[in-house]
C-alpha positions in Angstrom: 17.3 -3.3 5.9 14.9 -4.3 8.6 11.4 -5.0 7.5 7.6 -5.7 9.8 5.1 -7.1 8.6 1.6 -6.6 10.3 -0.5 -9.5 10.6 -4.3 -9.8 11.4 -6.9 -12.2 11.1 -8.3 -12.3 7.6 -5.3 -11.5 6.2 -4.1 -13.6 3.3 -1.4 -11.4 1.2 0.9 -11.6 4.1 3.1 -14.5 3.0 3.4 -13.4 -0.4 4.4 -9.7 1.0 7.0 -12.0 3.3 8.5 -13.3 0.4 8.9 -10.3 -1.4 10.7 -8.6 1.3 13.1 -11.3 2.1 13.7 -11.5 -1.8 14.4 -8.0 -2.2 15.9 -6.9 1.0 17.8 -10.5 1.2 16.2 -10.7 5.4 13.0 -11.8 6.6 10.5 -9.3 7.9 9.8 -9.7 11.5 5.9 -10.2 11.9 3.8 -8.4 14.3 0.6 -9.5 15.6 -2.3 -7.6 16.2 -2.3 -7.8 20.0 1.3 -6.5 19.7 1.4 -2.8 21.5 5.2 -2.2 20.0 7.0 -2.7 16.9 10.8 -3.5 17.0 13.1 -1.1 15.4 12.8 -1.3 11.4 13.6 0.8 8.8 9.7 -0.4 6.9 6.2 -1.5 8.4 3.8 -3.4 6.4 0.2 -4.4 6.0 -0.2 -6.3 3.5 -4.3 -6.9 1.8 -6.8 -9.3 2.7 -10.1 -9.4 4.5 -9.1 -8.6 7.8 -11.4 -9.3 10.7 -14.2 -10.5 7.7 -14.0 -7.1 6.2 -17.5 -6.9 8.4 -18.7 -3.0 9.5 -16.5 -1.7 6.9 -13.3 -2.5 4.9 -10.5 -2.7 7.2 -12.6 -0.5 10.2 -12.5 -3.5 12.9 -8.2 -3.8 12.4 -8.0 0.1 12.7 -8.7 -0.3 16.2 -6.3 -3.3 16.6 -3.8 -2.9 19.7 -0.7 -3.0 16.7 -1.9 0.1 14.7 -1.4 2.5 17.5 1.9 1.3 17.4 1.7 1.5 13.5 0.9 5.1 13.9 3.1 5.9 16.6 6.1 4.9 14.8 4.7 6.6 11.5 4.6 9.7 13.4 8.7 9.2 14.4 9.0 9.3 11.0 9.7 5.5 10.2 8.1 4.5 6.7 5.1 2.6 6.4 3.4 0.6 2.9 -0.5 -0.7 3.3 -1.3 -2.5 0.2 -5.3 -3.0 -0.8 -6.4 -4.1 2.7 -3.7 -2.3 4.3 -4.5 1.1 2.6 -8.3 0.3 3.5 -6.9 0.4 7.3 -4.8 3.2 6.7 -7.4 5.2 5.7 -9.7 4.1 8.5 -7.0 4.4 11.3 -6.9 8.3 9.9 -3.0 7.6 8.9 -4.2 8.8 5.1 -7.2 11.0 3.9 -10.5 9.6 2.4 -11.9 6.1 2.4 -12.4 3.0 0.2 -15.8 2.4 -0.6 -17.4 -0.5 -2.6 -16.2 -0.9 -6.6 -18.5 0.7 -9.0 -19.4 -2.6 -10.3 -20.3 -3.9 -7.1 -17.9 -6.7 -7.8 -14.9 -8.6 -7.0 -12.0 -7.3 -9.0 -8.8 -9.6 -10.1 -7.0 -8.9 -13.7 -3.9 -6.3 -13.9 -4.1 -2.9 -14.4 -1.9 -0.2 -15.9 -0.4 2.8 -13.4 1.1 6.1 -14.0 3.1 7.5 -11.6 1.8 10.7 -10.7 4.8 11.3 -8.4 8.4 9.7 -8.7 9.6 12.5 -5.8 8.5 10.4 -3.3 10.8 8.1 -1.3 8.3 4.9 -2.2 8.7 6.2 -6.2 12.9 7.1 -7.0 12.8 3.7 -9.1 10.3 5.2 -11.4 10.0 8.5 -13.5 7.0 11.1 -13.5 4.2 10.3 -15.9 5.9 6.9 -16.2 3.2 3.5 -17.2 3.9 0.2 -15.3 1.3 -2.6 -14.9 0.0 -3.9 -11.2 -2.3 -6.8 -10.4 -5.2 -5.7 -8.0 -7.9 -8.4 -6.5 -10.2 -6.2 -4.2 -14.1 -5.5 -3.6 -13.5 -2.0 -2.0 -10.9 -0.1 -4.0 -13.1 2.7 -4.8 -10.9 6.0 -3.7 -13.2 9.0 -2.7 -12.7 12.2 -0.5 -14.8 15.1 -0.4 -13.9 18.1 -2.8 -11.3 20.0 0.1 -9.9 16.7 0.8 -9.1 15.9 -2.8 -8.0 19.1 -3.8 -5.7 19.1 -0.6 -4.4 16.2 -1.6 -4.1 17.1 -5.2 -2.0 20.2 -4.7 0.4 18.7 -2.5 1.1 16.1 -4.7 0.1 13.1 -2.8 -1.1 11.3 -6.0 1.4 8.8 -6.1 -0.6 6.4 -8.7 -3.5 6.8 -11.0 -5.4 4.1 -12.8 -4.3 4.9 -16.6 -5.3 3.7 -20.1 -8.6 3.4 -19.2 -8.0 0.2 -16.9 -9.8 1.8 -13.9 -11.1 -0.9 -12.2 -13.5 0.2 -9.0 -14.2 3.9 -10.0 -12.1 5.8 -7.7 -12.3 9.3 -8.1 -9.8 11.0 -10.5 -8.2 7.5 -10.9 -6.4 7.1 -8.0 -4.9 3.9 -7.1 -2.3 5.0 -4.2 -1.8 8.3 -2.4 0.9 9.6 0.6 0.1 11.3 3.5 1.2 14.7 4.2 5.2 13.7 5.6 5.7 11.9 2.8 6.2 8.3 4.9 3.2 7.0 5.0 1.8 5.1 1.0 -1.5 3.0 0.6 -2.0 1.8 -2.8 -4.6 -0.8 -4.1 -2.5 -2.6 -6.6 -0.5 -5.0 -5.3 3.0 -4.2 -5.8 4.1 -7.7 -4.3 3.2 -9.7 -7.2 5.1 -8.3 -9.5 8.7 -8.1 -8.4 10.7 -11.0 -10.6 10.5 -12.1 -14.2 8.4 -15.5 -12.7 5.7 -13.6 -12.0 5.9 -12.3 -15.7 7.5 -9.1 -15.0 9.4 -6.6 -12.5 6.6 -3.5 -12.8 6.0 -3.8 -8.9 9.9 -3.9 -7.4 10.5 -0.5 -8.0 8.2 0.6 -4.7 10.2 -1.5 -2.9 13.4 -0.7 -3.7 13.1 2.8 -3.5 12.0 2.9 0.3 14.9 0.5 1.1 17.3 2.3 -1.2 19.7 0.7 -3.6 22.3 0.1 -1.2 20.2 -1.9 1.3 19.2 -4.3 -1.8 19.8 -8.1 -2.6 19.9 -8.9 -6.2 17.3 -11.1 -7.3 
């Protein structure tokens, strides 16, 4: 399985989302700059969290309008799948690739602890590992994980199923709206999620919660063992 990783400045999750792929997949990820106006054929994009560009206008507004992400969201609209973890799902949302926006936590601080996540939708082809309703803890570390769309846009969003992970147990940790910590766009091959999947994938980070996104979209077949 070929993998890409996006890379802009501010980034800092990027190795540790290198070394995640290459674990799981058993290749490295080819890495993509943000001058870079084409992507070579893989069968995953990435873009991993951070602060890109400073995180200054807004979260993740500045690398929406990088040179790369139009050819993020060309190849997303060929069909080819594509992950944005914390920062990454800020840009998502801001490049227009997913509904609603990321606004400041509810606390008006700087989040880092683990969470718990239910998986509102283990139909998706980021979510086969898991099952429906199933509870799997996540680390999240992010300022600006506060999910909100207006009522149309959530209730869109909510009937088509796009939920792919709530905030459950109570461990909420921003105030997004109706808990939600990851959603899909409308094709179903495009996933931003807060959480960060990445850390969690062997028992050396203290558990294998977060592997199961990852070896879903690559598909059992395409996998290395650990």
């Amino acid at each position: 399985m070929n993998t890409a990783v996006v890379i802009l400045p501010g980034l800092n999750r990027d190795r540790d989302m290198i070394a995640a792929l290459t674990k799981i997949s058993g290749r490295a990820p080819a890495t993509v700059w943000q001058t870079e106006t084409s992507i070579p054929p893989v069968d995953l994009i990435v873009i991993p969290g951070g602060f890109s560009y400073g995180d200054y206008l807004r979260c993740g507004a500045i690398a929406a309008r990088a040179p790369v992400m139009r050819a993020v969201a060309e190849a997303a609209g060929r069909g080819v799948p594509v992950l944005g973890v914390c920062n990454g799902f800020q840009i998502l949302c801001e490049t227009g690739l997913l509904p609603g926006v990321l606004m400041r936590n509810t606390s008006l601080r700087f989040v880092c602890r683990e969470v718990k996540l239910k998986v509102a939708n283990a139909e998706t082809r980021f979510t086969t590992a898991y099952g429906n309703g199933q509870i799997i803890r996540c680390p999240v570390a992010h300022h600006d994980g506060n999910y909100f769309a207006d009522e149309d846009i959530l209730a869109r969003v909510e009937g088509n199923g796009q939920v792919v992970f709530r905030y459950a147990e109570g461990t909420n940790p921003n105030g997004a709206v109706h808990d939600i910590a990851g959603i899909i766009n409308e094709a179903g091959n495009v996933l931003g999620l807060m959480p960060h999947p990445e850390n969690l994938i062997e028992p050396e980070h203290g558990g294998t919660d977060g592997r199961g996104i990852f070896e879903s979209v690559m598909g059992g077949s395409a996998l290395k063992a650990a």
